[in-house]
C-alpha positions in Angstrom: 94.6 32.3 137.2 97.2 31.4 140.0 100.6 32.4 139.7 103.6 30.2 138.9 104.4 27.9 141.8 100.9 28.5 143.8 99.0 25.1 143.9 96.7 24.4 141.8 94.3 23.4 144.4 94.4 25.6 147.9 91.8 24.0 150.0 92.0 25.2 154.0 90.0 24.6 157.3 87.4 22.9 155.2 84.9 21.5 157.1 81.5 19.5 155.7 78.8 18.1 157.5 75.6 16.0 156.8 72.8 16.1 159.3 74.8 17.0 162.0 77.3 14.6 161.4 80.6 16.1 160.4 82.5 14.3 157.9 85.7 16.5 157.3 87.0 18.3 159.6 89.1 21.3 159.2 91.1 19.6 156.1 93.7 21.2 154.0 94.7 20.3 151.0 97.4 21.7 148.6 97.8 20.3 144.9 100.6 21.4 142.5 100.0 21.1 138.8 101.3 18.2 137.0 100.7 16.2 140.6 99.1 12.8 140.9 97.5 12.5 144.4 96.0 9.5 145.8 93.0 9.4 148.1 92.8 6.3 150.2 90.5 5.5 153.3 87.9 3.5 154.5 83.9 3.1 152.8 82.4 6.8 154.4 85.4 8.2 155.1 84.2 10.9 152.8 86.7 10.6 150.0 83.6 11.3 147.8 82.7 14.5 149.2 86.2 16.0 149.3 86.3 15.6 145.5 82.7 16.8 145.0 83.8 20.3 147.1 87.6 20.1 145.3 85.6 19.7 141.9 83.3 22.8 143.3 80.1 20.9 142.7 79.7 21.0 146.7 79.9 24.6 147.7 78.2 24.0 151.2 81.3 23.7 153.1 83.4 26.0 155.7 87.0 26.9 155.1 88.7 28.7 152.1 89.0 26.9 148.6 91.1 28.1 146.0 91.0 26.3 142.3 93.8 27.8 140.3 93.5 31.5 142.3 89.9 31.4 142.3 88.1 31.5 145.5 85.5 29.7 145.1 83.3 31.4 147.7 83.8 34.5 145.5 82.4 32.7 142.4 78.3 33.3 141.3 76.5 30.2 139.9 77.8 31.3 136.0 81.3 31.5 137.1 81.2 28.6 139.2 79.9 26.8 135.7 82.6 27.8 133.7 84.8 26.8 136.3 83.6 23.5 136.3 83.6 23.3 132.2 86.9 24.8 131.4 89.4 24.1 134.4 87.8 20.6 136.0 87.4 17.4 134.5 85.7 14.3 136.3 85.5 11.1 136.4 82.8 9.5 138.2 82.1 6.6 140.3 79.2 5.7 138.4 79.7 7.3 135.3 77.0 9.2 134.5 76.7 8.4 130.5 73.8 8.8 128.7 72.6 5.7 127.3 71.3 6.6 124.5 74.6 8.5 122.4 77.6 6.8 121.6 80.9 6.7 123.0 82.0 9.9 121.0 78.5 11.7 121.7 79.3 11.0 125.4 83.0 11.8 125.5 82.6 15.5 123.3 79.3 16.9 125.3 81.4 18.8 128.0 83.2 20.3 125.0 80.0 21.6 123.4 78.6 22.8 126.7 82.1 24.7 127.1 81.9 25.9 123.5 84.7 24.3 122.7 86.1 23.6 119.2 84.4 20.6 118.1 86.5 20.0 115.6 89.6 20.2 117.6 88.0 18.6 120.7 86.4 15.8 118.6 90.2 15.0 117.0 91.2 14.8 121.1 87.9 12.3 122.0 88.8 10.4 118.7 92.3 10.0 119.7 91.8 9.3 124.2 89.1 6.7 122.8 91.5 4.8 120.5 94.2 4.7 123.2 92.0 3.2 125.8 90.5 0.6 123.1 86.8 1.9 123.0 84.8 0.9 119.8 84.3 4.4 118.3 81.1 3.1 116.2 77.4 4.0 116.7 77.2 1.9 119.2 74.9 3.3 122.5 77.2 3.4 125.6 74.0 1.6 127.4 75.4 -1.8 124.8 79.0 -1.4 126.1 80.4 -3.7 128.8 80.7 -2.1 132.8 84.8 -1.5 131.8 84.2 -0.3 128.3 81.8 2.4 130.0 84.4 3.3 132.4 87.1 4.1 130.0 84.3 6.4 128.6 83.9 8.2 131.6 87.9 8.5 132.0 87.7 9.7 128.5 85.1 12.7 128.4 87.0 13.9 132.1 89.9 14.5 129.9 88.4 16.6 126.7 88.7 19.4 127.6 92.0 19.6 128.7 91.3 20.4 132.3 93.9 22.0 134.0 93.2 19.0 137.2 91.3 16.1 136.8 89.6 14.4 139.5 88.3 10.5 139.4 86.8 8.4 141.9 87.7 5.0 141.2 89.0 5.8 137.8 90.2 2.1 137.2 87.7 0.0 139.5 86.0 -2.1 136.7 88.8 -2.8 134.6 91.3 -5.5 134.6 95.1 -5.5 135.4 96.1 -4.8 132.0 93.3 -2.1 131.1 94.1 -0.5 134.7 97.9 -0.5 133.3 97.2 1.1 129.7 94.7 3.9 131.5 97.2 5.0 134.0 99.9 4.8 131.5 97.8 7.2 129.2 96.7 9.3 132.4 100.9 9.9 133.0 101.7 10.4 129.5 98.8 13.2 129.2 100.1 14.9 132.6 103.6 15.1 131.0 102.2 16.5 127.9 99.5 19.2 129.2 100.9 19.3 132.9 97.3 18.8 134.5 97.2 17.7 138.1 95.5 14.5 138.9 93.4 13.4 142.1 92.5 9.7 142.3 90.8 7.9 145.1 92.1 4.8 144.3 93.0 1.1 146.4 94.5 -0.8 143.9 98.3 -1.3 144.9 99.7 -0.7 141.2 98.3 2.4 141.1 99.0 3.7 144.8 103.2 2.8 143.3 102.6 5.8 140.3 101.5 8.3 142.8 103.6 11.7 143.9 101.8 11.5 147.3 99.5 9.3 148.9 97.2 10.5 151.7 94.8 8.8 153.8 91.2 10.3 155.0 90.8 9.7 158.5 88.9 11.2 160.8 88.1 14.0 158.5 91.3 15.0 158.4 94.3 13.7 155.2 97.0 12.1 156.5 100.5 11.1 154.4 99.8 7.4 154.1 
């Protein structure tokens, strides 16, 4: 664990490429807990693959990455794992549910791959669902509407109580209000449990909440 006042997120020099095409470019990053970060650019920027080596899911990068004092390059595939479980939530662009559990089923399985409390962490499922008005019936996810889906994704990110959270397009199929009640949620949780939050977003509304806002651009962030 990092000590007070380091960032929760050290990421320097990194560097990425994809069949000889380099999409970042000797980036750094710094993330304090309790932060809300936005990610803007354009389609391929690679705002998708920052998060995916930030999240360390995407290890095959140069540079130095620190995730609450852990270098990541340090870290064998176990401890990489149980970094991802117990530290990192996500949120996904395309959600990644399984269509054949329900909401709950969906929300609690990185607690019982974590080995989590399932009474404890079903209590905090039960309780993110209700506030972001997801039927918590038997219904299969694969049944529930594109935005209902999403707020199930945005849901299981947060039950584990990660320590930062990371969501591509957390709010992109959900109307104005919805958008409003998740965010809201999303700030009164970072108050309460002081995780740091890192959003590629676009919508305005949001882009108003954030601490910082940086643009990708030529593989580099940039204070928007």
């Amino acid at each position: 664990m990092s000590p007070d006042g380091e960032p929760m997120v050290r990421a320097t020099s990194i560097s990425r490429s994809f069949e000889g095409i380099q999409v970042l470019r000797n980036l750094d990053l710094h993330v304090q807990r309790g932060e809300f970060i936005s990610i803007v650019g354009r389609s391929g920027a690679g705002k998708s693959t920052l998060l995916g080596i930030v999240g360390a899911q995407d290890t095959a990068f140069r540079g130095k990455l620190l995730i609450d004092g852990s270098d990541v390059e340090e870290l064998d595939r176990r401890q990489l794992a149980a970094l991802r479980r117990t530290t990192i939530g996500f949120v996904f662009q395309d959600f990644y549910l399984l269509p054949n559990l329900t909401a709950l089923e969906n929300v609690l399985l990185p607690a019982v791959f974590a080995g989590s409390d399932l009474e404890m962490a079903t209590a905090q499922a039960r309780e993110v669902l209700n506030h972001l008005s997801v039927r918590i019936d038997d219904t299969m996810t694969s049944v529930l509407s594109r935005g209902e889906r999403q707020r199930v994704a945005v849901a299981r990110g947060l039950v584990n109580r990660p320590q930062i959270l990371l969501a591509d397009e957390p709010s992109a199929s959900l109307d104005d209000q919805s958008e409003k009640t998740l965010f809201n949620l999303l700030d009164e949780l970072r108050a309460e449990q002081g995780f740091a939050l890192v959003a590629v977003v676009h919508s305005g509304r949001v882009l108003e909440r954030c601490d910082r806002v940086l643009e990708l651009r030529e593989g580099k962030l940039h204070e928007a």
